[in-house]
matplotlib code that plots the C-alpha trace (Angstrom):
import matplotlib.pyplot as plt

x = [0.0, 1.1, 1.9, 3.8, 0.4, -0.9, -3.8, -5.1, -6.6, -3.2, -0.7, -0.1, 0.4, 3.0, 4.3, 5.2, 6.6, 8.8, 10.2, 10.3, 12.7, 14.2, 15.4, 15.5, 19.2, 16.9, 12.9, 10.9, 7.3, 4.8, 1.4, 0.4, 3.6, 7.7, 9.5, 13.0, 15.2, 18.0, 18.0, 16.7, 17.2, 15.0, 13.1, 13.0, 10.0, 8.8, 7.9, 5.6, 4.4, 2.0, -1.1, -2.3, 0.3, 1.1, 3.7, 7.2, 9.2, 6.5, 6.2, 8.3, 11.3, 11.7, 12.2, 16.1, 17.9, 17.5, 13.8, 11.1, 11.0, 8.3, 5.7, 1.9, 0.8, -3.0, -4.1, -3.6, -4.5, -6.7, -6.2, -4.7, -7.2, -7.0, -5.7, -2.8, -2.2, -1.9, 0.0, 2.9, 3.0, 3.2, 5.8, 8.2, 7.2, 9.9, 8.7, 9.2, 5.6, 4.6, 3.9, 1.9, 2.5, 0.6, -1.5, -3.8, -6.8, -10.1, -9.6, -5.9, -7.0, -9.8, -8.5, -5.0, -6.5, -8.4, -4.7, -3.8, -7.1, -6.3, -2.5, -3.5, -6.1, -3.2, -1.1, 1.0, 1.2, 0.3, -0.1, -0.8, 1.6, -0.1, 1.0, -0.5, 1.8, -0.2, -0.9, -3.5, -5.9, -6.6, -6.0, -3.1, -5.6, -6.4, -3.2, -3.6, -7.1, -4.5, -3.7, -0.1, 1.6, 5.4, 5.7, 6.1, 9.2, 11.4, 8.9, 9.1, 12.9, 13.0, 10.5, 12.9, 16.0, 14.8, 13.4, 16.9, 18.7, 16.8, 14.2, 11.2, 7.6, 6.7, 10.0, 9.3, 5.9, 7.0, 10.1, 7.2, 4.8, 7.2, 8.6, 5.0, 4.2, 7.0, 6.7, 4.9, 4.4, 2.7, 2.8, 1.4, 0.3, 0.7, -1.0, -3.2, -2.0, -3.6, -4.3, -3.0, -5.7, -7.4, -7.4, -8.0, -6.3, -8.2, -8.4, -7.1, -5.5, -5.6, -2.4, -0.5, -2.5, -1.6, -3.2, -2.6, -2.2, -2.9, -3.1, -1.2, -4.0, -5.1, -6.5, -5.9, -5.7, -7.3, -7.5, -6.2, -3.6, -1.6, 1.7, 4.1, 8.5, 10.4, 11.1, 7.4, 6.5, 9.2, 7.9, 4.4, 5.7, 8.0, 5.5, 3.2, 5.5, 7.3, 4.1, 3.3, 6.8, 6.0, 6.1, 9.4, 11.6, 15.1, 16.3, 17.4, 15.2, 15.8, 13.9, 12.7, 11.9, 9.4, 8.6, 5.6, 6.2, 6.5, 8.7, 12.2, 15.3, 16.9, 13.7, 13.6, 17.2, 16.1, 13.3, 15.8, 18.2, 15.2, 13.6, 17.3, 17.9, 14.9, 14.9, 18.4, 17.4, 14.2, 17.0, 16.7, 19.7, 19.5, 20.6, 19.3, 18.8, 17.0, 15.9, 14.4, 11.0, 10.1, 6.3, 4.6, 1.1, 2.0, 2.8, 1.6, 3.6, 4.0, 6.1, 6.0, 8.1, 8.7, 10.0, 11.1, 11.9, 13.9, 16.0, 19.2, 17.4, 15.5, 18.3, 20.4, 17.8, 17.4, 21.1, 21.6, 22.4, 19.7, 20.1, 16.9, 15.9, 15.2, 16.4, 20.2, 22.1, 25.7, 27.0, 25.6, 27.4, 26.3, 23.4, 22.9, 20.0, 17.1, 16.3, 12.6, 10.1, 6.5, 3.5, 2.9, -0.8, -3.8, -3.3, -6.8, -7.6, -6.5, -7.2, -3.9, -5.2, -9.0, -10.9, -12.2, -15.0, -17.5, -16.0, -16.3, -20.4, -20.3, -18.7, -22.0, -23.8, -22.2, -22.3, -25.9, -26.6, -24.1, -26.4, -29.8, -27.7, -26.6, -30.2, -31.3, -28.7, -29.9, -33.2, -32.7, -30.1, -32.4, -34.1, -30.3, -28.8, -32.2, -31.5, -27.7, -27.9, -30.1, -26.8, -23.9, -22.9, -25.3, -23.6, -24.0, -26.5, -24.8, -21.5, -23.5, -24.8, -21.4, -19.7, -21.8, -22.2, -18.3, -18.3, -20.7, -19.1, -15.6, -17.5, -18.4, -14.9, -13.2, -16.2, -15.9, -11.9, -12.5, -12.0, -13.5, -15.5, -12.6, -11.1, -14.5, -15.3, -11.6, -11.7, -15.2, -14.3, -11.7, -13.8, -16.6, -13.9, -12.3, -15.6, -18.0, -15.1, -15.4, -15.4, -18.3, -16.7, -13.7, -15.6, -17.3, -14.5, -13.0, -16.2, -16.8, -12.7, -13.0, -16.2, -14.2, -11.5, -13.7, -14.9, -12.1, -11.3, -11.1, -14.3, -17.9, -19.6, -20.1, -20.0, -21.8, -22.2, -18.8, -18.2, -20.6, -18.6, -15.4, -16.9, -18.0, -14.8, -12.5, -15.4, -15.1, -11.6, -11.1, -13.7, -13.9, -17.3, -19.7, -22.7, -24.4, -22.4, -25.1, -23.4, -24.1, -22.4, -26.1, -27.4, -24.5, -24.2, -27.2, -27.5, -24.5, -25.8, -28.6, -27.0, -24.8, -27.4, -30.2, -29.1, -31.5, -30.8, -34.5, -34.1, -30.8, -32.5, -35.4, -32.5, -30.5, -33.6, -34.3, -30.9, -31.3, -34.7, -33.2, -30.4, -33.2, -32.9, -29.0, -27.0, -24.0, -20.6, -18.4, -18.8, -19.9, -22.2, -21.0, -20.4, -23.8, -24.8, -27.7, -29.4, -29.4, -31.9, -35.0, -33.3, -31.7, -28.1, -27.8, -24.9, -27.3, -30.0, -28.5, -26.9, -30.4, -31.6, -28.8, -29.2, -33.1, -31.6, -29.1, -31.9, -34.6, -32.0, -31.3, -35.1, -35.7]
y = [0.0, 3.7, 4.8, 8.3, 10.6, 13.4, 14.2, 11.2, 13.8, 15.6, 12.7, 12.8, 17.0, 16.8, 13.7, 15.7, 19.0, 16.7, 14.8, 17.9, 19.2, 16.4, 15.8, 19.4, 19.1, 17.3, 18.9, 21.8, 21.8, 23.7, 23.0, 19.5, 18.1, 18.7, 20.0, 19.4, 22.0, 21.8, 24.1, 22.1, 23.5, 25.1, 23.0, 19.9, 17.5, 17.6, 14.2, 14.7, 11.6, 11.0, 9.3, 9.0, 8.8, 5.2, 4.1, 5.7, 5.7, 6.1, 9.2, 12.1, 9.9, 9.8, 13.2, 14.6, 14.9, 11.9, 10.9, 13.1, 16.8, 16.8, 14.7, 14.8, 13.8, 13.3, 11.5, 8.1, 5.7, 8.6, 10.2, 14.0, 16.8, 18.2, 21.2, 19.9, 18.0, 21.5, 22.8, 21.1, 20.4, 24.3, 24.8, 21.9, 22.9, 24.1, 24.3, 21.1, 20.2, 18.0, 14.1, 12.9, 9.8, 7.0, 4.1, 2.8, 3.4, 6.0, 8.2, 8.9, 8.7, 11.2, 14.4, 14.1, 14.2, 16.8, 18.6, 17.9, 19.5, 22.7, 22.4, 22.4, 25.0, 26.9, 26.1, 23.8, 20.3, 18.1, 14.2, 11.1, 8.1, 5.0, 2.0, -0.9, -3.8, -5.9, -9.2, -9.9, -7.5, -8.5, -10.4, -10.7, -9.5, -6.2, -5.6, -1.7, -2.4, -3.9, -1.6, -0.1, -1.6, -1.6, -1.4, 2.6, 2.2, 1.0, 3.1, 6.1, 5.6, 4.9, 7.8, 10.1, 9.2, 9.7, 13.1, 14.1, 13.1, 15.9, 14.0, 15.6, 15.0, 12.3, 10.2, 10.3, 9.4, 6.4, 5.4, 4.7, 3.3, 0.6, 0.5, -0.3, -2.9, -5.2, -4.8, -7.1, -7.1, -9.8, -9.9, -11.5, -10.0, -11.7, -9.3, -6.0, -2.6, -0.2, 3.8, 6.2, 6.7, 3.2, 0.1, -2.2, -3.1, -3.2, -6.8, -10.3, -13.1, -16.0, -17.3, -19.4, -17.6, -15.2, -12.9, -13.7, -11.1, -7.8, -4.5, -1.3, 0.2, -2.5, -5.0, -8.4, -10.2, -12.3, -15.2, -16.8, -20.0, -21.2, -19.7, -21.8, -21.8, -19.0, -21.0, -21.7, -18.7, -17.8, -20.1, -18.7, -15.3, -16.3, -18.5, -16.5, -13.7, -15.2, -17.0, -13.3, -12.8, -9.9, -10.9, -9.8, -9.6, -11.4, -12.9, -9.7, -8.4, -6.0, -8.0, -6.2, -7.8, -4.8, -4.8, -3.5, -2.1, -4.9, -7.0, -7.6, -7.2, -10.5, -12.1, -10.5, -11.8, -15.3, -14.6, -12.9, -16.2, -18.8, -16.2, -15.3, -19.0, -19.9, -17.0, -17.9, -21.3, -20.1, -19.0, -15.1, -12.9, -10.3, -7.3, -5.1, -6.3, -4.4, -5.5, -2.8, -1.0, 0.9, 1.0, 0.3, 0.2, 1.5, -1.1, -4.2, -7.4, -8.9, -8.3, -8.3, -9.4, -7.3, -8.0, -5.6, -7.2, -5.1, -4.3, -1.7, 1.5, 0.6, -1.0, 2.6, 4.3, 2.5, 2.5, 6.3, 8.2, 8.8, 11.1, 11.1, 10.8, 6.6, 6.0, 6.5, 5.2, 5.8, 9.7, 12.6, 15.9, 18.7, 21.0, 24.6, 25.1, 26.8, 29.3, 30.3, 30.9, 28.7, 28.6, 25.9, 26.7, 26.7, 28.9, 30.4, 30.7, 34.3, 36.7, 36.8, 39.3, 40.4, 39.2, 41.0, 43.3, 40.6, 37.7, 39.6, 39.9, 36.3, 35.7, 37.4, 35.5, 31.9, 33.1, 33.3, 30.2, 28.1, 30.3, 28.7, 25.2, 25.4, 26.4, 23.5, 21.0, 22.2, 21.7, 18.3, 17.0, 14.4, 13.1, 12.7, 11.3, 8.8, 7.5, 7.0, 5.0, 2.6, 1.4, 3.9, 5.4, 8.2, 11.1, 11.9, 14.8, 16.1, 16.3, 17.9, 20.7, 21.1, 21.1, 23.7, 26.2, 26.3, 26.8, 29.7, 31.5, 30.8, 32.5, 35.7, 36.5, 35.7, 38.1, 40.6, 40.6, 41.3, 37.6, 36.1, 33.0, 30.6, 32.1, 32.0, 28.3, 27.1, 28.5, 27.3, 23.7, 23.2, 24.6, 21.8, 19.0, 20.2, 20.5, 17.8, 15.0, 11.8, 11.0, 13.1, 15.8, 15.3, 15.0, 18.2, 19.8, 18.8, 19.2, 22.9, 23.6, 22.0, 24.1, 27.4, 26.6, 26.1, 29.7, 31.7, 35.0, 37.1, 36.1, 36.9, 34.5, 31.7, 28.4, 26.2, 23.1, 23.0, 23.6, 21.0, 19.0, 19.3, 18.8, 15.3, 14.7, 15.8, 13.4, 10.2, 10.0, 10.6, 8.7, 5.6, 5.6, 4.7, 4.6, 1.9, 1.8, 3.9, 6.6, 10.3, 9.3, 8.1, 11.4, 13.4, 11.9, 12.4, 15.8, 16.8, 15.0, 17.2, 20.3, 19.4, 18.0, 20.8, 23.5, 23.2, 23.0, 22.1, 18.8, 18.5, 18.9, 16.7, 13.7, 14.0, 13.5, 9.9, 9.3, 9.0, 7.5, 4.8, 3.9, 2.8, -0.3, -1.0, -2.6, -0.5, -1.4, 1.4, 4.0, 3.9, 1.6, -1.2, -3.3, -3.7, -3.5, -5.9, -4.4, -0.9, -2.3, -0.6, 2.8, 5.6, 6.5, 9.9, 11.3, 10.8, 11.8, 15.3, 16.1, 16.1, 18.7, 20.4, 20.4, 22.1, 24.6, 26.3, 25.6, 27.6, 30.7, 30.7, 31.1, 33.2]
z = [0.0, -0.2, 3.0, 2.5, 1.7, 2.9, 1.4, -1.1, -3.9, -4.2, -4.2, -8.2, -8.0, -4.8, -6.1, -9.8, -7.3, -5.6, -8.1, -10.6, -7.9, -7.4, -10.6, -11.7, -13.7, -16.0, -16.1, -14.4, -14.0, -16.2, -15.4, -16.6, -16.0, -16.3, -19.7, -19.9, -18.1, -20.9, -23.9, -27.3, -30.7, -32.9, -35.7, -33.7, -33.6, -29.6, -28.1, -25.4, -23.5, -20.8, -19.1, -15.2, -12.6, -10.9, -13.4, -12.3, -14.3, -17.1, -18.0, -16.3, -15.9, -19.2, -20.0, -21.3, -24.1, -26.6, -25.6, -24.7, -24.1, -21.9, -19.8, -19.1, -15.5, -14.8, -11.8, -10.3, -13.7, -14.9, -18.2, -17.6, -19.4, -22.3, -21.3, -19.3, -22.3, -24.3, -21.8, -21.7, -25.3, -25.8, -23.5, -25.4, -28.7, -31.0, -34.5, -35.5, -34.5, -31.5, -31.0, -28.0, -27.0, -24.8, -24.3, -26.2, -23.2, -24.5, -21.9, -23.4, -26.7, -26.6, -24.1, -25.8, -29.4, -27.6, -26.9, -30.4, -31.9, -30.2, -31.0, -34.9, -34.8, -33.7, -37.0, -35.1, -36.5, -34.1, -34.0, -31.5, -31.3, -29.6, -28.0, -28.4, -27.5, -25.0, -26.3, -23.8, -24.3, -28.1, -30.8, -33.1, -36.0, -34.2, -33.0, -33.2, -30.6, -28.2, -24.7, -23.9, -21.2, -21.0, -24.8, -23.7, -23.2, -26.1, -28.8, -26.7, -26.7, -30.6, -31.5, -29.5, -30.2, -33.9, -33.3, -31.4, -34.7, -36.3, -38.2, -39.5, -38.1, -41.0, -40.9, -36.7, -37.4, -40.0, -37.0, -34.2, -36.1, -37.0, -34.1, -32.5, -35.1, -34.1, -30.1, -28.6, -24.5, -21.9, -18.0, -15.0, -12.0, -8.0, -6.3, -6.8, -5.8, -3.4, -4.8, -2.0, 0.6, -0.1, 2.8, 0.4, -3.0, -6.4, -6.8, -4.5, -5.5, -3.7, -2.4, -4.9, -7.9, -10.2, -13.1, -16.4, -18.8, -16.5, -17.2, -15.9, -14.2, -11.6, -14.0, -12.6, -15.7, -18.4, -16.5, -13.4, -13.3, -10.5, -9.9, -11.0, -11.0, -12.6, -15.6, -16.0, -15.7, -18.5, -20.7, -20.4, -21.5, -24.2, -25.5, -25.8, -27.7, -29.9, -31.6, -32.7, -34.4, -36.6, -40.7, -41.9, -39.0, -38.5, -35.7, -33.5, -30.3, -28.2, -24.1, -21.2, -18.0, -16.4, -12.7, -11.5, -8.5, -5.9, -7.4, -6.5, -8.6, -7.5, -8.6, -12.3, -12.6, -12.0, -14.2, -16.9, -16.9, -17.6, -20.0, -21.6, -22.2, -23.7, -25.8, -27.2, -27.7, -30.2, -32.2, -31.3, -30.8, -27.7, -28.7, -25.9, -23.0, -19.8, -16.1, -13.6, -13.3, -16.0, -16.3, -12.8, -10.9, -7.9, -5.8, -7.7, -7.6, -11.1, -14.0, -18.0, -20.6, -23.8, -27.3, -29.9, -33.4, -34.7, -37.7, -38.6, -38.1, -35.2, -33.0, -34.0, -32.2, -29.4, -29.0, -29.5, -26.3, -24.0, -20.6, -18.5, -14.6, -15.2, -18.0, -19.8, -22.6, -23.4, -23.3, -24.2, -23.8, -21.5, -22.3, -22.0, -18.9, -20.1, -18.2, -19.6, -16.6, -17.0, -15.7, -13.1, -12.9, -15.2, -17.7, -19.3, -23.1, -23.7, -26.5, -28.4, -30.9, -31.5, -33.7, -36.8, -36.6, -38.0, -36.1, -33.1, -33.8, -34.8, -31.3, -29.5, -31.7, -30.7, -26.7, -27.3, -29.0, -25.7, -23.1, -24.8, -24.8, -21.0, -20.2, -21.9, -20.5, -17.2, -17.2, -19.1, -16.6, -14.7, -18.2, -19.8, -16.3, -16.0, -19.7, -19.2, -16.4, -17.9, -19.3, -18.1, -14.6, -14.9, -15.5, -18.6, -17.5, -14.8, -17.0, -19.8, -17.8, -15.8, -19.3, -21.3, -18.0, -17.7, -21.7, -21.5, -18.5, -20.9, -23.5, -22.2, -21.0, -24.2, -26.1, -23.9, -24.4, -28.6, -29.2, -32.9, -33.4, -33.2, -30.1, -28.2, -29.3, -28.6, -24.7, -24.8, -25.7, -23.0, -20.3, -21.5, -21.5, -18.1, -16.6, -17.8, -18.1, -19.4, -22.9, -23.9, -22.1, -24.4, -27.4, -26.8, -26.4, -29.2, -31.6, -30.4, -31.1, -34.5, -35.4, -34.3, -36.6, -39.6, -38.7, -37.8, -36.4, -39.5, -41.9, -40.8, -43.0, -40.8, -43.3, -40.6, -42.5, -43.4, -39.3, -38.5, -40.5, -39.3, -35.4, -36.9, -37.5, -34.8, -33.0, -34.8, -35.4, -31.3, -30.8, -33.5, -33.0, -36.2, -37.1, -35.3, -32.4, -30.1, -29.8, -30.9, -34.2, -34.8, -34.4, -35.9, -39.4, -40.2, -39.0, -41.0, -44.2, -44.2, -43.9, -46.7, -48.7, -47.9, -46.2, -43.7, -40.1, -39.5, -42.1, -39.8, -36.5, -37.7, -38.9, -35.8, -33.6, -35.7, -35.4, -31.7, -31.4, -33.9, -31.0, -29.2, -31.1, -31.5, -29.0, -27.5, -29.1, -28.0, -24.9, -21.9, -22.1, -24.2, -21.0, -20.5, -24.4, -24.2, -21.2, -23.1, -26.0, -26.3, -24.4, -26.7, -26.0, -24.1, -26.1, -29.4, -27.3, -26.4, -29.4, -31.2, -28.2, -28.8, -32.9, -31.9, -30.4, -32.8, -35.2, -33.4, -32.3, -36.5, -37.3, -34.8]

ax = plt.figure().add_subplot(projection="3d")
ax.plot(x, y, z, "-o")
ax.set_aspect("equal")
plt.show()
């Protein structure tokens, strides 16, 4: 258990202060998370990585010249916000545009495409890099479905040491992604761990048991087997990697023997000598080779085995020099201290420069239209909450009125400040996320930034199908939703058909609205409520359900 606390809630902020000062020849904290505290030159590509605290050394320890310029910290196995996400990838950013990378988990995947929607509406090219190495979690065939467990490590190493060499954003890009493709990752866990302030831990195993194919954020496993000797436990790992030997490969891996946090080092070196000779004996050569803790669950017995195929350009990059807090290869020579001052708290969306005279009247006119939504959401909190938790937790009523209140009260400041359309609906979209949370939260936050961007700060003809549009975008590809998953995809398309096809935001309004009385037939496949898919038959989803209220509104503040 974690016994050093002092308040529970603020463990992941005063465990980043102390190690940020701690460490502080290598990073300095900027709200979010750490940057480095070295100089980096102009023009290169900035790796950011991140996801919730728990996992020392993933992600701040990582950070220093060779891997990754900074680090986003959320809270204990929680996702950080979208706006911490923004935050530190400003402060890192160079020129060269910015890759976040993580885990493959939704919440990850949706508030830091949320960072990266703001990041481009900002001219700043800005992409996601995701890990999925765990063999556990999905099948060979959706490898790219699969969760990122200790896989971090070697293609956060890889896609850093490539960006240090002065690559551009593309060839960084191409690096990871094959790096990712031929990592494959599988663990066991003895024990669960116990988040600060908790008596209890997440799961028990009984004595002489252990998890099969856990997870980094408390999962127990797949499956349960008895707990057998090192070298059967060696096999079970090795088996079950080198079946999924990636097409192409030769004979070289780079193996990594990850602790999880309650494990001891003498025990991973017994593990390492059965798992190194059984590994040589398949025929594979070991050209890297690492033992230690590098992707942890607080204080969860267990450990993971890791295997990177890889091939001339990848084993140069995981051999070039690396200088961080956890994690160092070879020699790197001494950087200049930067000296720039950050902010460690939450920064607000500012007006940078007003908006044009007729973006500044469109902005009065979208404050409006989010003040007749919030009203809305307010009053429809218990009907959206009821529906949710037919099939959800519930809040998706709560977190739409929290979400669109914060938004308006964001609003009004940025009008009154001069700011144009985009400016208003950018501040107004992280104010949603932060507020509502949750992944309709981020998808909000994200749809309302995307629409701002269509309409600008300069024009005053406000193109709204061709904003719609784009929010229907930013929202699938964060989301991966689809038609016919129950989700508000099922409302939005063919909303957004209309417009383009008619012009008509009542033909929209009246096709979003079937498009969420259809859900009432499907069976949830993504979201919040695809655990309990069959039990939300004959209900509509709330995120549908909402976006069609939401659809009347705008449509009945334009005819007015």
């Amino acid at each position: 258990m974690t016994r050093l606390v002092n308040n529970p809630e603020e463990f992941p902020a005063e465990s980043i202060e102390g190690f940020a000062d701690a460490f502080s020849n290598w990073v300095k904290p900027v709200y979010g998370g750490v940057v480095r505290s070295t100089k980096t030159p102009e023009g290169k590509v900035a790796i950011i990585v991140g996801g919730g605290s728990g996992h020392y050394p993933a992600f701040a320890g990582w950070v220093g010249p060779g891997m990754a310029d900074g680090a986003v910290a959320g809270n204990i196995f929680s996702s950080p916000s979208g706006a911490q996400a923004y935050s530190v990838a400003k402060a890192a950013e160079r020129g060269g545009g910015v890759l976040i990378g993580f885990g493959n988990y939704a919440g990850d995947v949706l508030h830091f495409g949320q960072a990266v929607e703001r990041l481009r509406s900002e001219g700043i090219d800005a992409r996601t890099l995701v890990v999925t190495d765990d063999v556990a979690s999905a099948s060979e065939e959706d490898h790219l479905k699969r969760r990122g467990i200790a896989g971090d490590l070697p293609t956060f190493k890889i896609a850093g040491a490539a960006a240090e060499a002065g690559l551009d954003i593309d060839e960084v890009v191409r690096v990871f992604d094959k790096a990712n493709d031929r990592t494959r990752s599988f663990g066991v866990a003895f024990s669960g761990c116990t988040l600060p302030g908790a008596k209890e831990p997440l799961f028990h195993l009984e004595p002489g048991r252990m998890g099969v194919g856990m997870g980094i954020h408390g999962e127990p496993g797949v499956r349960e087997d008895e707990i057998g000797t090192s070298d059967e436990i060696a096999q079970l790992l090795v088996d079950g990697l080198i079946d999924e030997r990636p097409e192409g490969s030769d004979n070289r891996v780079v193996a990594i023997v990850n602790g999880l946090g309650d494990t001891k080092y003498e025990e991973m070196f017994v593990l390492w000598r059965d798992i190194a000779k059984r590994l040589r004996a398949a025929g594979l050569e070991l050209v890297g080779k690492e033992v230690g803790e590098f992707v942890t669950s607080l204080d969860m017995a267990g450990v993971s085995l890791t295997l990177v195929w890889v091939d001339d350009e990848l084993l140069k990059f995981w051999q070039a020099p690396a200088d961080t807090p956890a994690f160092r290869v070879g020699n790197m020579a001494p950087a200049e201290v930067d000296d720039r001052q950050l902010n460690v708290t939450a920064e607000e969306v500012r007006v940078e420069q007003p908006g044009s005279e007729a973006s500044q009247k469109l902005a009065g006119e979208v404050v409006s239209v989010l003040e007749r939504i919030a009203d809305l959401l307010h009053e429809k909190e218990p009907e959206l909450g009821k529906i949710d938790a037919v099939a959800g937790d519930g809040d998706h009523g709560i977190g739409m009125a929290r979400g669109s209140k914060a938004a308006v009260e964001t609003a009004r400041r940025l009008a009154g400040e001069g700011g144009g359309a985009a400016t208003v609906l950018a501040g107004a979209g992280d104010s949603w996320s932060a507020s509502a949370g949750g992944t309709s939260g981020a998808l909000w936050g994200a749809l309302l930034t995307a629409f701002g961007r269509v309409l600008g700060d300069e024009a005053g003809d406000a193109n709204l199908a061709e904003a719609a549009a784009a929010g229907l975008e930013a929202v699938t590809r964060l989301g991966g939703a689809h038609v016919g998953d129950k989700t508000m995809v099922d409302a939005f398309v063919p909303a957004v058909r209309a417009l383009q096809e008619q012009g008509d935001w009542r033909a929209a309004t009246d096709a979003a609205r079937k498009g969420a009385e259809s859900t009432k037939d499907l069976v949830a496949k993504v979201g919040r409520a695809r655990p309990l898919g069959e039990k939300s038959l004959g209900t509509p989803d709330a995120g549908a359900t909402s976006l069609a209220m939401i659809f009347e509104v705008i449509t009945d503040y334009l005819e007015k």
